[in-house]
N, C-alpha and C positions, 0 to 999 in steps of 0.2 A: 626449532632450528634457529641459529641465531645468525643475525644480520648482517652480512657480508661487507658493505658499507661503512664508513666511519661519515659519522653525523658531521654537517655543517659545522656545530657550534665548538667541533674538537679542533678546527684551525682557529677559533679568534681568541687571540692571544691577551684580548684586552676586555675578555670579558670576566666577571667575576668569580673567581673559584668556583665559591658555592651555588651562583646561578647554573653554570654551567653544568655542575652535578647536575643540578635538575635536569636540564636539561635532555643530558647525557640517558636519564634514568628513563625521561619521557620518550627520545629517542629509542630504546632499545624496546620498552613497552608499548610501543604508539599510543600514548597519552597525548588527548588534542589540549595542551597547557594552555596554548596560545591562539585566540582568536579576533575574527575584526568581522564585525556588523557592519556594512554599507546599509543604514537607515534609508537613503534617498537619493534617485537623481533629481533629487531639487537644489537650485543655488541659487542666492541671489547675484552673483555674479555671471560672467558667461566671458571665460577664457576663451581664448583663440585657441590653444591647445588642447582643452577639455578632454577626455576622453569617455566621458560615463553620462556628462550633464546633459538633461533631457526638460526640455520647458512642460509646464504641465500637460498642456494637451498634448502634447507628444509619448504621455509615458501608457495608455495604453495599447498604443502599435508593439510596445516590448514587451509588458506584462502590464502587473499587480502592484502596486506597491502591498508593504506588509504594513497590518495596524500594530499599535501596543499590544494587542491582548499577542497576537501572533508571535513578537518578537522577544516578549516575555516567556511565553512558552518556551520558546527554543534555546533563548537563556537557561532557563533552569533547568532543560536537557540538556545543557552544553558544561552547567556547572558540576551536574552527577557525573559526568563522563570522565571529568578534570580539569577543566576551564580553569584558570587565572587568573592570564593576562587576556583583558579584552583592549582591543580598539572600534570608539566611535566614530567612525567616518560618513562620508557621502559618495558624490555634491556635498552639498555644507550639511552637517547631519542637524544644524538646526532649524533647517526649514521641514525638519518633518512636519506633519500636522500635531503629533501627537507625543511630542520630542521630550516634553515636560514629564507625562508620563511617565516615558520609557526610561527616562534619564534618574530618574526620583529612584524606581523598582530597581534598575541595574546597579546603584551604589549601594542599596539597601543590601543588597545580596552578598559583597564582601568582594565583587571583583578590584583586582587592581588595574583600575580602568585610563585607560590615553584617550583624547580627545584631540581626535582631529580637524582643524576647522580654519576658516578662514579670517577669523577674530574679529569679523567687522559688526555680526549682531549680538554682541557680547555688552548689551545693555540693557536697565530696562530691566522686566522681569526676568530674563538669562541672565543677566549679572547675579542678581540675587538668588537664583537657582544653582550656581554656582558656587556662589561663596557658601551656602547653605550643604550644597553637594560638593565639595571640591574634588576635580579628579588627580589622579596622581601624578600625571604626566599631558603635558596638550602640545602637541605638533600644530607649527602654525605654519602656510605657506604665506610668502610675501613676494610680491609682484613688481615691487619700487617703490622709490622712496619719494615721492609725491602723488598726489590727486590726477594729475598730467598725465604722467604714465600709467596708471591705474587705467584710465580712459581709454589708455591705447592699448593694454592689455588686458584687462576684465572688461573692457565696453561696460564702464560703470562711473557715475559723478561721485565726488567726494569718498572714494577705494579707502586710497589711503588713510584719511581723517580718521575714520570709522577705527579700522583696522589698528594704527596707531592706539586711538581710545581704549579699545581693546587689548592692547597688549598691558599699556600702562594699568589697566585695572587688575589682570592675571599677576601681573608682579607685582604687585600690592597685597595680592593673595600668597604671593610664595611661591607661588605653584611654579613649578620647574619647567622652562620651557624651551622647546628645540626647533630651531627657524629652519626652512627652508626655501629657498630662491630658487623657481623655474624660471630660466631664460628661455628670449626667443627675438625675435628682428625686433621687436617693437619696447624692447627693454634692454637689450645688451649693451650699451652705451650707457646705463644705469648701474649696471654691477658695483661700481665702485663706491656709490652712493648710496644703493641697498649694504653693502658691508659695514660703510662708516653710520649709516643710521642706528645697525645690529650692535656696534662699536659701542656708540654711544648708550647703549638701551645696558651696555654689560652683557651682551648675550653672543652667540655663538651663530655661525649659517652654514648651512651646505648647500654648496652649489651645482645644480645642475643642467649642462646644456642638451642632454641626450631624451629626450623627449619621445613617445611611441606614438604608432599611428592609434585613432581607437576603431575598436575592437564594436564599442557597445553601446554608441549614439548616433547619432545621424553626422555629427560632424569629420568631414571625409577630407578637410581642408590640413587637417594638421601638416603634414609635409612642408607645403605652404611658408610655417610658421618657422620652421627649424630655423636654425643658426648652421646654416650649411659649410659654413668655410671653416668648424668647430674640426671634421672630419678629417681638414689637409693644416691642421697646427701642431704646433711645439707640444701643446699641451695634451692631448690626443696622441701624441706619438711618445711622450713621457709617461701617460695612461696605462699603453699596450704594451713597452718595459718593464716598466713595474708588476702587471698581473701578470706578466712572463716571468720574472722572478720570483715572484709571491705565491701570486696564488693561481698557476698555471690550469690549465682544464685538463684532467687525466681523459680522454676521451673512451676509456675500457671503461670508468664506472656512468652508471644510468643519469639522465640530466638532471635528476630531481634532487641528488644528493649533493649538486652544490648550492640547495637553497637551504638559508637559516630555517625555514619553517618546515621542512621534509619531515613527515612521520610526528611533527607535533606541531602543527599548525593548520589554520584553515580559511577563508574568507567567503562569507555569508550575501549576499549580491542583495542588493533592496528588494528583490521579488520571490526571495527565497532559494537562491540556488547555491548550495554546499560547492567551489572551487575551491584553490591553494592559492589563487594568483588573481592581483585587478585586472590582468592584462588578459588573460584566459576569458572565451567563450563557451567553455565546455569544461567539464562535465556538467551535466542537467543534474545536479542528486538532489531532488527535493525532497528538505529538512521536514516540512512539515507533514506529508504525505507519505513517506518512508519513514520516520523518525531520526533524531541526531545519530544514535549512535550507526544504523545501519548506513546513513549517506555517509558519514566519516568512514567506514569499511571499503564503500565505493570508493571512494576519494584516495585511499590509501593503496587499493589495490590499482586502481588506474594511473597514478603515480608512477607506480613500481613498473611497470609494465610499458612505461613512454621507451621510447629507444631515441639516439639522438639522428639526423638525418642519412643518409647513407652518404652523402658527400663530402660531409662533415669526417670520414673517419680515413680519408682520405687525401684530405688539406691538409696543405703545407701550412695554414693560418689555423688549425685546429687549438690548439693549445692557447692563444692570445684573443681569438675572437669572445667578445663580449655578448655572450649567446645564454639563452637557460630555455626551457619551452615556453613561458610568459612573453619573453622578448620574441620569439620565432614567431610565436602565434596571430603575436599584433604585426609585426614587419612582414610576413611572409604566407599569412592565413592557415598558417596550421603548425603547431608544436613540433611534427616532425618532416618541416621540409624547409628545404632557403631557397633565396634566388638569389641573381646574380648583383642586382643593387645592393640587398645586405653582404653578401659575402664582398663585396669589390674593393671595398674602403680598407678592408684588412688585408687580401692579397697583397692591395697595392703598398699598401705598409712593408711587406715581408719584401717585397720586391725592391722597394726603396733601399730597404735596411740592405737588401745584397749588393747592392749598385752602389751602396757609401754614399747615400741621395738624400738621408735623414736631416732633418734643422739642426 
């Protein structure tokens, strides 16, 4: 039977012809093309916003960490399957213990691997692990454009110095790379300074103030952290225009079909747990106990079978709210339900706009 749905990657206009084929092809096969490893809730850093980071002694209140031999396993079940595109993440995925290892096997194997990290231990023997293995692509988050703010965002001395070293050494290498800026209270008065830093560097940022609660550490503070006045601005209300123009939410098709990775994607959790999403605590499909391919069949059948909430198809905000099940699940504790704090910021949008109340 064939797939009722049109695949995420048939709206983005700016993606590459022939990527998209694949895509498209993996799409209609559920071919898992696209995969991301969380190595570790270890960081040397400790964001206020964190959602995943777990200090050591804290990580077996949650699980397991996975060793090398484990995650190479599941690599090369992941590569028979159809793997590709991997991404290495965390925490910082270089605090694994066994990171060298992993790192050395997974470029050997042909993935076309992104490295995502927070660029501050990128010296030293990971430099030269590095330049030796280079990966194809590394996402870097950046917190501000001094040591200062570092402090007041990662609770960490000399952040940025590091971090900086680090970038400067990757551009040295070539390696292509795509900055990202979490905002929050203790950085948002730096924005402009993290751009012009990015400026100078010849590089690129995206910026974002929309931050989740987590789902998958002890830290319960995030709210806390937000940039709450982000919710009642210009720019925020420029946001929910535009995805009302663009790329509206049909609310008759399932929630999963407006994510890029639906039916060809999947994200591997440090203790082994087969999800779609960082933000998701569920499904349990353990990779290495069930095997890849069978947890990816869980995964795809659970998917397909999320419904969006029943109040949701009812709302006059249905179409412009900034919802998917990963968002639900962190804001609202479950994939298929809201409350009144997520939905309220958009109501009051829709209401604004009827009252001619907009900025």
């Amino acid at each position: 039977m064939s797939y009722e749905f049109e695949p995420a990657c048939r709206r983005m206009e700016w993606l590459d012809p022939f990527y998209k084929a694949v895509w498209e092809k993996a799409f209609a096969d559920t071919i898992p093309i696209s995969g991301t490893f969380e190595l570790t809730p270890r960081c040397n850093f400790d964001c206020r916003m964190c959602y995943v980071h777990l200090k050591e002694g804290q990580i077996p209140k949650y699980g397991r960490e996975l060793n090398a031999k484990e995650w190479l396993q599941i690599a090369r079940e992941a590569k028979d399957a159809g793997t590709t595109w991997l991404c290495i993440t965390g925490g910082e995925p270089l605090m694994h213990p066994e990171f060298e290892t992993i790192w050395k096997e997974l470029s050997q194997m042909g993935f076309f691997i992104t490295l995502q990290t927070n660029a501050s231990l990128i010296r030293g023997k990971m430099a030269k692990l590095l330049e030796q293995y280079p990966p194809r692509h590394v996402k870097i988050t950046l917190y501000g454009s001094s040591d200062e703010v570092y402090e007041k965002v990662c609770q960490i001395q000399n952040g940025f110095t590091r971090v900086d070293e680090g970038i400067d050494f990757l551009q040295k290498l070539k390696i292509p790379l795509e900055i990202v800026g979490t905002i929050i209270k203790q950085n948002e008065t730096d924005v402009y300074n993290m751009m012009g830093y990015v400026k100078e560097k010849r590089l690129g940022i995206h910026i974002t103030k929309d931050i989740q609660k987590a789902t998958r550490s002890d830290n319960q503070k995030i709210e806390e952290e937000r940039c709450s006045e982000f919710y009642n601005t210009k720019q925020w209300e420029r946001l929910l225009i535009y995805r009302e123009q663009h790329y509206p939410v049909d609310i008759k098709e399932l929630p999963c079909t407006f994510c890029k990775e639906h039916r060809i994607g999947y994200w591997i959790t440090w203790d082994g747990d087969m999800r779609f999403c960082s933000l998701m605590d569920r499904p349990n499909n353990k990779v290495l106990s069930e095997g890849f391919s069978k947890a990816w069949k869980k995964l795809i059948d659970y998917e397909e079978n999320l419904s969006w909430p029943v109040e949701c198809l009812s709302c006059k905000a249905n179409k412009i709210c900034l919802k998917c099940p990963g968002i639900l699940n962190a804001e609202c504790g479950d994939p298929e339900q809201v409350g009144d704090s997520f939905c309220g910021k958009y109501i009051n949008f829709i209401e604004k706009r009827e009252k001619n109340e907009l900025y």
